[in-house]
N, C-alpha and C positions, 0 to 999 in steps of 0.2 A: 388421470390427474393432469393439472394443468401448469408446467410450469412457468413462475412468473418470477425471474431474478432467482433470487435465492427461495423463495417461497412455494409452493404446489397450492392450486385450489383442488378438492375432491371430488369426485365426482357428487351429481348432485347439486351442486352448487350453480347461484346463479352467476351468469356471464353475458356478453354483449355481442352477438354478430356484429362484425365491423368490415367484416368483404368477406371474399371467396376466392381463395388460389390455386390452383391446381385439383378442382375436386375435393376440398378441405376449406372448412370453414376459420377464421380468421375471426379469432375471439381477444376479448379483453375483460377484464376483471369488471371495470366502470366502461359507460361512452366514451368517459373524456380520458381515459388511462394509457399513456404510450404503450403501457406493458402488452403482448400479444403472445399468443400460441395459436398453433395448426391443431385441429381436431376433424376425422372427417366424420361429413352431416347426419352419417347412417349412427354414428354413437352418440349423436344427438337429438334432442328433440325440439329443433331447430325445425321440421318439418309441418308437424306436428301442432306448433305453437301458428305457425303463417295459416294453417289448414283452419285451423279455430276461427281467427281472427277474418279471413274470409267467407268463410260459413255465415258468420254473423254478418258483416258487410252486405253480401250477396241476400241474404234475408232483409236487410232494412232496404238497400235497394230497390228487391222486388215488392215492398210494402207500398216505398214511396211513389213509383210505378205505376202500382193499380191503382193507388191515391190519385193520382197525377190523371190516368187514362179514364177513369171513373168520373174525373170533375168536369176537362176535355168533352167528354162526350155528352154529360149532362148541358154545356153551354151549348155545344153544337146540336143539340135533338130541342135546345128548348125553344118556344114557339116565338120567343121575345126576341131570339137570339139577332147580334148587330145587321141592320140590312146591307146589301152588297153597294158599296160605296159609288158614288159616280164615277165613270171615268176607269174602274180598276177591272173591268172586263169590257170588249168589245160586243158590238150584236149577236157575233156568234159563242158568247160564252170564251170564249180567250183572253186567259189574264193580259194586260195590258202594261209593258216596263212605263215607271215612271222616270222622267227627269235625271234622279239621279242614277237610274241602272236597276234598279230595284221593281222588285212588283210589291205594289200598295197591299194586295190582297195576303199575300206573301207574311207583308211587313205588321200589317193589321194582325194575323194570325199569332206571331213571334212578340207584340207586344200585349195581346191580350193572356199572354202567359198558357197558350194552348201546350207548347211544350218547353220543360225548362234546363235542357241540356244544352239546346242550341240558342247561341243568343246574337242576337241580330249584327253587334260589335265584331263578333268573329267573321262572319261570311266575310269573303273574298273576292268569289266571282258568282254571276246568278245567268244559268243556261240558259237557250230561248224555252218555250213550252213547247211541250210536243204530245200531241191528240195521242190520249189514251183509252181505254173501257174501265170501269169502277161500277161494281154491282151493277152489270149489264147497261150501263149507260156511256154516252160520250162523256168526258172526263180531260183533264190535260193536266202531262205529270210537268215540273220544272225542278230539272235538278240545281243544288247548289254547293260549293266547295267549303267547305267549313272550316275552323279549328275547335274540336269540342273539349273541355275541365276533366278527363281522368288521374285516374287514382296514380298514374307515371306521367301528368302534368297534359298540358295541352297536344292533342294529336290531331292530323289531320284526315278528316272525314270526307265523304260525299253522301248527301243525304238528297232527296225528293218530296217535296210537298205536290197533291194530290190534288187540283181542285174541279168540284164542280157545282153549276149553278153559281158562280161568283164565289164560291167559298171553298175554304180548305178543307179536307175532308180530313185530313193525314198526314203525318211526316212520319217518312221510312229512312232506316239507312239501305241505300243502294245494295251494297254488296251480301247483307246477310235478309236483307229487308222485314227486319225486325221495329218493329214501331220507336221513334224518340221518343224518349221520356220528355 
């Protein structure tokens, strides 16, 4: 039971996470209700309800994902696909910064919506290129500093775009090198 003033809610009943103190959850009758009690989390199923709720999250996610790497790779395999822009690679294949700090080739890839976690507005800083292998070929990776939209707001990332022959092949995050959506 939860007491509120003079009144008890019963168990069962619904209530409002509102923080967490000491190992106890910090309930209220409504969001917007002063009223408050400690209950801890194991007698509730407070656990239980966040487990749900990311279950399904992490399932649309991974929908929009393979949506997302499925259409990515159909532009980049199709025969039509954008040619590699003047200027945005040198003779030997190495993306080329533009003007403003940026690589074109980079900037081409981020607007043609190859991936849509990172958005060209957040990058910060963009690393030189530095000669890499990609399915047995020369290749050159360029990392960049990002802030990418999670679900606890914007964080900051380092991510690598992949390219070869003029083109992007990829964007990884560094540290798990799990592909961007």
């Amino acid at each position: 039971k939860m007491g509120v003033g003079s009144s008890t809610m019963n168990a069962g009943a619904s209530v409002v996470a509102v923080g967490f103190e000491g190992g106890q959850l910090v309930l209220a009758p409504t969001a917007t209700s002063t009223a408050r009690a400690l209950a801890p989390i194991d007698d509730t199923d407070f656990k239980a309800v966040v487990e749900a709720g990311y279950v399904e999250w992490k399932a649309a996610r991974t929908e929009m994902a393979r949506r997302n790497f499925l259409a990515t790779k159909a532009r980049r395999d199709s025969p039509d696909a954008a040619p590699v822009a003047a200027g945005s690679v040198d003779a030997g294949g190495k993306p080329v910064r533009g003007n403003n700090g940026a690589f074109p080739v980079l900037v081409a890839s981020l607007t043609s919506g190859d991936v849509t976690e990172l958005k060209l507005a957040n990058i910060h800083h963009w690393d030189d290129p530095q000669p890499t292998m990609l399915e047995g070929k020369a290749a050159w990776s360029i990392k960049v500093q990002a802030d990418v939209e999670t679900v606890f707001g914007l964080q900051p990332v380092e991510v690598q775009a992949l390219v070869r022959d003029g083109r992007v092949k990829g964007w990884f995050y560094t540290g798990s090198g799990e592909p961007v959506p």
